[in-house]
LUMDREN-433048 format. One record per residue: residue in one letter; z, x, y of N, C-alpha, C in turn. Coordinates in steps of 0.2 Angstrom, whole numbers. Layout:
+------+-------+-------+-------+-------+-------+-------+-------+-------+-------+
: rest :   nzz :   nxx :   nyy :  cazz :  caxx :  cayy :   czz :   cxx :   cyy :
+------+-------+-------+-------+-------+-------+-------+-------+-------+-------+
:    a :     Z :     X :     Y :     Z :     X :     Y :     Z :     X :     Y :
...
+------+-------+-------+-------+-------+-------+-------+-------+-------+-------+
This chain:
+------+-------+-------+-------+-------+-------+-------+-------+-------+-------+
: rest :   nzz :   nxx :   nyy :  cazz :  caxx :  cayy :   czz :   cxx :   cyy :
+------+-------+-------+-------+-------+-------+-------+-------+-------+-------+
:    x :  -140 :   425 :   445 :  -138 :   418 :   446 :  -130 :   417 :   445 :
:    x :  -128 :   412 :   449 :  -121 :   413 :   448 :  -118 :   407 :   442 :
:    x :  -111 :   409 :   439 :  -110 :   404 :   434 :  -111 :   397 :   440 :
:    x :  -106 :   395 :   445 :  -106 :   389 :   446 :  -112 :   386 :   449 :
:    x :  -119 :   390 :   450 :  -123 :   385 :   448 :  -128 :   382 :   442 :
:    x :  -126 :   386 :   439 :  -128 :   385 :   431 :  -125 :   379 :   429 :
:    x :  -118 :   379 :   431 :  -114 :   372 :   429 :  -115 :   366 :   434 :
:    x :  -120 :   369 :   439 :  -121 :   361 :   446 :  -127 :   360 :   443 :
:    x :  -132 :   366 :   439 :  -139 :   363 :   434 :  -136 :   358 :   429 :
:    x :  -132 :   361 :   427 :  -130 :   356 :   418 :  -130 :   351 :   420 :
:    x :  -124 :   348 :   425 :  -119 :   343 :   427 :  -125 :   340 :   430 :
:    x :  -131 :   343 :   435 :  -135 :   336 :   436 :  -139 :   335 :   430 :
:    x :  -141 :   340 :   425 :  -146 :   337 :   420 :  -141 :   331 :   417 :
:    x :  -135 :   331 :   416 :  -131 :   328 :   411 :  -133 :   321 :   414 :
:    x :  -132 :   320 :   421 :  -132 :   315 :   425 :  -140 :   311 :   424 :
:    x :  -147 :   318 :   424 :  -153 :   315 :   423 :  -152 :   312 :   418 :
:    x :  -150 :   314 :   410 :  -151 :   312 :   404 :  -150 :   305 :   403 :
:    x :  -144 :   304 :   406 :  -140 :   296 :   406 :  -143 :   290 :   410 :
:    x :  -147 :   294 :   418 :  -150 :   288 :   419 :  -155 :   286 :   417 :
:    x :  -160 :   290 :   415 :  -164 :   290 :   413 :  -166 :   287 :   405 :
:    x :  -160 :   287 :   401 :  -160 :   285 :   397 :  -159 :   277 :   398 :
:    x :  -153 :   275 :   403 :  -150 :   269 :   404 :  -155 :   265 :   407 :
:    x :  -162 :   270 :   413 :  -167 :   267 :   415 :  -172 :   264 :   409 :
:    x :  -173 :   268 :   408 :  -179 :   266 :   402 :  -176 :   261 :   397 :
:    x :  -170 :   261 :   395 :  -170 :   252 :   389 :  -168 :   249 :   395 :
:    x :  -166 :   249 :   403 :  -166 :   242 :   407 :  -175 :   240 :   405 :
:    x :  -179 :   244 :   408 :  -186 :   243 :   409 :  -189 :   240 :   403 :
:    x :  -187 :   241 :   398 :  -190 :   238 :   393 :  -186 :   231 :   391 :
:    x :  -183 :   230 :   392 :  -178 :   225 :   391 :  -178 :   220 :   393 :
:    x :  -181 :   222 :   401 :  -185 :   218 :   405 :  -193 :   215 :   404 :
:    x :  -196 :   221 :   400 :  -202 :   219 :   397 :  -203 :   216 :   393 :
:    x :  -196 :   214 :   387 :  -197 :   212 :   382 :  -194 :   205 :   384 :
:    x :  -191 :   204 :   388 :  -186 :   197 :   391 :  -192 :   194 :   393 :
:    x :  -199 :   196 :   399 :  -201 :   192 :   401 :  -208 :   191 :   396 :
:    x :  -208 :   195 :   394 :  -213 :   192 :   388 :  -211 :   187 :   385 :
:    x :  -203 :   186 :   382 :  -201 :   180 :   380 :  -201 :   175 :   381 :
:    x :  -195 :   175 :   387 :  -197 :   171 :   394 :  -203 :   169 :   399 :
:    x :  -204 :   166 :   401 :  -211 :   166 :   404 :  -206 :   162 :   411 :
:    x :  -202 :   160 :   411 :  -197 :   156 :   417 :  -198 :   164 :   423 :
:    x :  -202 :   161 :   430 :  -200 :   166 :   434 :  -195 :   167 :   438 :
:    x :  -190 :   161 :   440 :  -184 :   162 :   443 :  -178 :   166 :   438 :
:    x :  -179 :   168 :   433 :  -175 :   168 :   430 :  -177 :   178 :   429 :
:    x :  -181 :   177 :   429 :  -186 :   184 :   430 :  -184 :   189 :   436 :
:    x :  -182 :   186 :   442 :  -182 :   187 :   447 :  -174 :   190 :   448 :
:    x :  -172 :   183 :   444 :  -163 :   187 :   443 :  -162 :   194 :   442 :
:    x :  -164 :   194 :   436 :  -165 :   198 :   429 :  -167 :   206 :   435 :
:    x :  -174 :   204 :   438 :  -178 :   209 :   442 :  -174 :   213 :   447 :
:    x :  -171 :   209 :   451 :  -166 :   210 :   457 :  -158 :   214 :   456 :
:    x :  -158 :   211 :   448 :  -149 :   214 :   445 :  -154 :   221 :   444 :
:    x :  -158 :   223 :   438 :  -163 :   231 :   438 :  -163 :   236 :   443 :
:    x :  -165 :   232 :   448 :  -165 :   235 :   453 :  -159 :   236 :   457 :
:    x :  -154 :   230 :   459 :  -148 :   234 :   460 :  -146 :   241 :   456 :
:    x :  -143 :   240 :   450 :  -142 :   244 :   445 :  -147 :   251 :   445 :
:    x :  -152 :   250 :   446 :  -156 :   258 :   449 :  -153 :   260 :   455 :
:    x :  -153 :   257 :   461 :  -150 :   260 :   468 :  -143 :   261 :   468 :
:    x :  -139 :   259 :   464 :  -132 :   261 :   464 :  -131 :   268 :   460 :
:    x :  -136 :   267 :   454 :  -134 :   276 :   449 :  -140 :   279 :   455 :
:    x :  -146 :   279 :   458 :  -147 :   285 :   462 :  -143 :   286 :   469 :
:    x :  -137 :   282 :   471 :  -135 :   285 :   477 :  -129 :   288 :   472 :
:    x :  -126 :   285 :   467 :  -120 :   290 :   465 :  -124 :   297 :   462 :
:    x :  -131 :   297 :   460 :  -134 :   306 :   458 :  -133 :   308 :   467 :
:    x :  -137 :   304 :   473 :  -139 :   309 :   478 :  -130 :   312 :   482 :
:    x :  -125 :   306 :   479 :  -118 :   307 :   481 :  -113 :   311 :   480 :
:    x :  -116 :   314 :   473 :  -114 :   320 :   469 :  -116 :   326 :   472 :
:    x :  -119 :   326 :   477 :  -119 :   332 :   483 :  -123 :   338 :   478 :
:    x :  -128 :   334 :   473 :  -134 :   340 :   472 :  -141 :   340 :   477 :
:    x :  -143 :   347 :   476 :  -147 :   347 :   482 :  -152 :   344 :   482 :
:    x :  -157 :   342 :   486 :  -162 :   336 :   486 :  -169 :   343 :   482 :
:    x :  -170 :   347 :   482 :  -174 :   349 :   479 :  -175 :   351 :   470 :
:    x :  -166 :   349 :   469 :  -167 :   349 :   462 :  -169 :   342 :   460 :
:    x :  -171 :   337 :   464 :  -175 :   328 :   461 :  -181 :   333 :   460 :
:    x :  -185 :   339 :   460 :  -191 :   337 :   459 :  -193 :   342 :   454 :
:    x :  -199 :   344 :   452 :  -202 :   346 :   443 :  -201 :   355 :   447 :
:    x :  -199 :   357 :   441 :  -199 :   365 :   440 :  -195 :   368 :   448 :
:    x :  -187 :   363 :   447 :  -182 :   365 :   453 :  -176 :   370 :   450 :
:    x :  -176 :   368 :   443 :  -169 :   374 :   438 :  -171 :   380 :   441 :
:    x :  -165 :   384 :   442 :  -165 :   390 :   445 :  -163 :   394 :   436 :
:    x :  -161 :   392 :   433 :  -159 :   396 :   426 :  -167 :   393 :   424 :
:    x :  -168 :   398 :   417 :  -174 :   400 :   414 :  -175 :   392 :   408 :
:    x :  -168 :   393 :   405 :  -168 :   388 :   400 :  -170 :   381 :   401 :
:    x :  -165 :   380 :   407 :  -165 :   372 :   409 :  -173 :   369 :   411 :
:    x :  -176 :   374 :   416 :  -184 :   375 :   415 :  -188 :   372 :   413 :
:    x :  -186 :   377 :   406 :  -189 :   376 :   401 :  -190 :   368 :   398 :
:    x :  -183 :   367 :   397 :  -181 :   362 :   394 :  -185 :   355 :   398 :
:    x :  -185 :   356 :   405 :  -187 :   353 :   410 :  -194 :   351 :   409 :
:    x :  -199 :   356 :   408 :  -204 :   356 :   407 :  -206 :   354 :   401 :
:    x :  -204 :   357 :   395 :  -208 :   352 :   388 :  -204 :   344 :   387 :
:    x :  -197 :   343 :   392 :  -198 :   336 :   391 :  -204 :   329 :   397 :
:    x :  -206 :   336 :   400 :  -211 :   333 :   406 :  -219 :   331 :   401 :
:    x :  -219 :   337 :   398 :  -224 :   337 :   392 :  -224 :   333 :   384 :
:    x :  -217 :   330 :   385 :  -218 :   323 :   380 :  -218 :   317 :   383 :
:    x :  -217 :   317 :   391 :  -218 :   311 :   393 :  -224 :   311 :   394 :
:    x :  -231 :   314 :   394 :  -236 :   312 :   396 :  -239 :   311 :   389 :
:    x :  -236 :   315 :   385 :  -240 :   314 :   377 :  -237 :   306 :   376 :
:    x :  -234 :   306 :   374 :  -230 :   297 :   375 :  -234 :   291 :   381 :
:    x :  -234 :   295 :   384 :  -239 :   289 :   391 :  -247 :   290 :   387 :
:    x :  -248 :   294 :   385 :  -257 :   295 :   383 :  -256 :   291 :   376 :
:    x :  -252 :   292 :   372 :  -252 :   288 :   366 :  -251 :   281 :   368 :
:    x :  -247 :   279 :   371 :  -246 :   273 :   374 :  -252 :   268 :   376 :
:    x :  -256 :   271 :   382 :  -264 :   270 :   384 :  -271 :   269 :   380 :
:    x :  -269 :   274 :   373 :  -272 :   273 :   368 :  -274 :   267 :   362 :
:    x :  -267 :   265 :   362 :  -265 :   261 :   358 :  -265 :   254 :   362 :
:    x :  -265 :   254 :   369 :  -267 :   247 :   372 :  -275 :   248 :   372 :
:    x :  -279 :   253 :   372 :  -282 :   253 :   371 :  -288 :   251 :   365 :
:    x :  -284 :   254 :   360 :  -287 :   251 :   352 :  -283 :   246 :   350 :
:    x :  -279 :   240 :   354 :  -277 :   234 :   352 :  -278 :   231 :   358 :
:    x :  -284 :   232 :   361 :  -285 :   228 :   368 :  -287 :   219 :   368 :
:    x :  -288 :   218 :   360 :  -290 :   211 :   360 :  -283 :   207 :   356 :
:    x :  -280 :   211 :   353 :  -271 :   209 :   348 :  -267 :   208 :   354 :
:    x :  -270 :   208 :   359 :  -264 :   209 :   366 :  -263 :   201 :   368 :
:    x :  -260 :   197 :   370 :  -260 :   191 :   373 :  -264 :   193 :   381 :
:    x :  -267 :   185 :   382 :  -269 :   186 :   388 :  -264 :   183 :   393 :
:    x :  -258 :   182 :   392 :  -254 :   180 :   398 :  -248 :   185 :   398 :
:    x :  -250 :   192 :   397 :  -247 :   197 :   398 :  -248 :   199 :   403 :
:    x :  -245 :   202 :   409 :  -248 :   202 :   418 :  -247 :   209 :   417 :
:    x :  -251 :   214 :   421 :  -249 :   219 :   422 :  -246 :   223 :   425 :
:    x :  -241 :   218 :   429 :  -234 :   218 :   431 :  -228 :   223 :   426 :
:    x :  -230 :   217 :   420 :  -227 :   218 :   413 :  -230 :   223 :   411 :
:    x :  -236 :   224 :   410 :  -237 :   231 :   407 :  -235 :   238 :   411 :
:    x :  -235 :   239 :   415 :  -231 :   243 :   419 :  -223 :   243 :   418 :
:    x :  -221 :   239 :   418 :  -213 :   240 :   417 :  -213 :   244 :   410 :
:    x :  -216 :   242 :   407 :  -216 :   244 :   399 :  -220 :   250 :   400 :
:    x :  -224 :   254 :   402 :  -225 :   259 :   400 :  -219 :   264 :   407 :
:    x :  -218 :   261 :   411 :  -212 :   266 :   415 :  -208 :   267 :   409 :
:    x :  -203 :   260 :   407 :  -199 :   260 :   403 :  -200 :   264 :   396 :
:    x :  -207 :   264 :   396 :  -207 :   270 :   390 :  -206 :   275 :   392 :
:    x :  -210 :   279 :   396 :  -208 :   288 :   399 :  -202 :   287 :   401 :
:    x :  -200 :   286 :   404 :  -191 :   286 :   405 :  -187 :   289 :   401 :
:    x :  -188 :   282 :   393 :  -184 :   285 :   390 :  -188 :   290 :   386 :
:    x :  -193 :   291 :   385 :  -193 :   297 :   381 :  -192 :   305 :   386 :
:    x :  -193 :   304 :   393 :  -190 :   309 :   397 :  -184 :   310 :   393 :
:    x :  -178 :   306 :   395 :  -170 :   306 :   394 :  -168 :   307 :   388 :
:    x :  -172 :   305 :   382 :  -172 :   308 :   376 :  -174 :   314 :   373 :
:    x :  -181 :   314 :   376 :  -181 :   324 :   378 :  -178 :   329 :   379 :
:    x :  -174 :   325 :   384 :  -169 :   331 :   388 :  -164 :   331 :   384 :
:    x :  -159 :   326 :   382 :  -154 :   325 :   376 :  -158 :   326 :   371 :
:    x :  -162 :   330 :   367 :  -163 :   331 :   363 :  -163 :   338 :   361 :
:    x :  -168 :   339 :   368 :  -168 :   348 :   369 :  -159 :   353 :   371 :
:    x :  -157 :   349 :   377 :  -150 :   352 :   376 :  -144 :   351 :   371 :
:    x :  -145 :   347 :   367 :  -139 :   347 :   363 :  -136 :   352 :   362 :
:    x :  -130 :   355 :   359 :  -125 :   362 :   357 :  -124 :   360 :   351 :
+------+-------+-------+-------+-------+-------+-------+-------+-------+-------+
């Protein structure tokens, strides 16, 4: 394998670590807003800036001229990155199963004017970042 693609893995992982860190406190942020909030015009704002701000960091990732195969699970061509690839894919499922859990054994401590809308943002916004902090955890130097 050649060095400069070792450095086109790194340089996109660096780039997954950030969005995916920056996605996940948007997502919850927004979980936590409209819980507090209950105003849905104001929701909408809030919903529309989120999503702006997602489409603009993934056209600057697809802009960065990395190849459309490394967006998807087990694309690192080096052994480590892989690696690293894979056990933070295996804390985001452990993290979504605890998550499921625990809405589960507080299924009655939950409010009933929480929409499933909301529940969803917040468990994406949970795997995300614990994706993004897997990855920044595992490659640190």
């Amino acid at each position: 394998m050649k060095q400069q693609d070792i450095k086109t893995e790194e340089q996109f992982m660096r780039h997954n670590i950030r969005f995916c860190i920056s996605a996940g406190v948007v997502c919850l942020l927004l979980s936590v807003y409209s819980l507090t909030n209950h105003n849905i015009e104001e929701m909408i704002i809030v919903g529309m800036s989120v999503l702006f701000y997602m489409v603009v960091t993934a056209i600057f990732m697809i802009k960065a001229g990395f190849p459309l195969k490394m967006y998807f699970k087990y694309a690192y061509k080096d052994e480590f990155l892989n690696t690293i690839d894979i056990n933070a894919y295996k804390h985001t499922t452990c993290a979504f199963g605890v998550c499921l859990l625990g809405v589960l054994y507080n299924n009655d401590s939950i409010p009933s004017e929480v929409s499933h809308a909301n529940m969803a943002i917040f468990y994406l916004g949970i795997m995300i970042l614990v994706y993004g902090v897997s990855l920044l955890w595992q490659s640190r130097d």
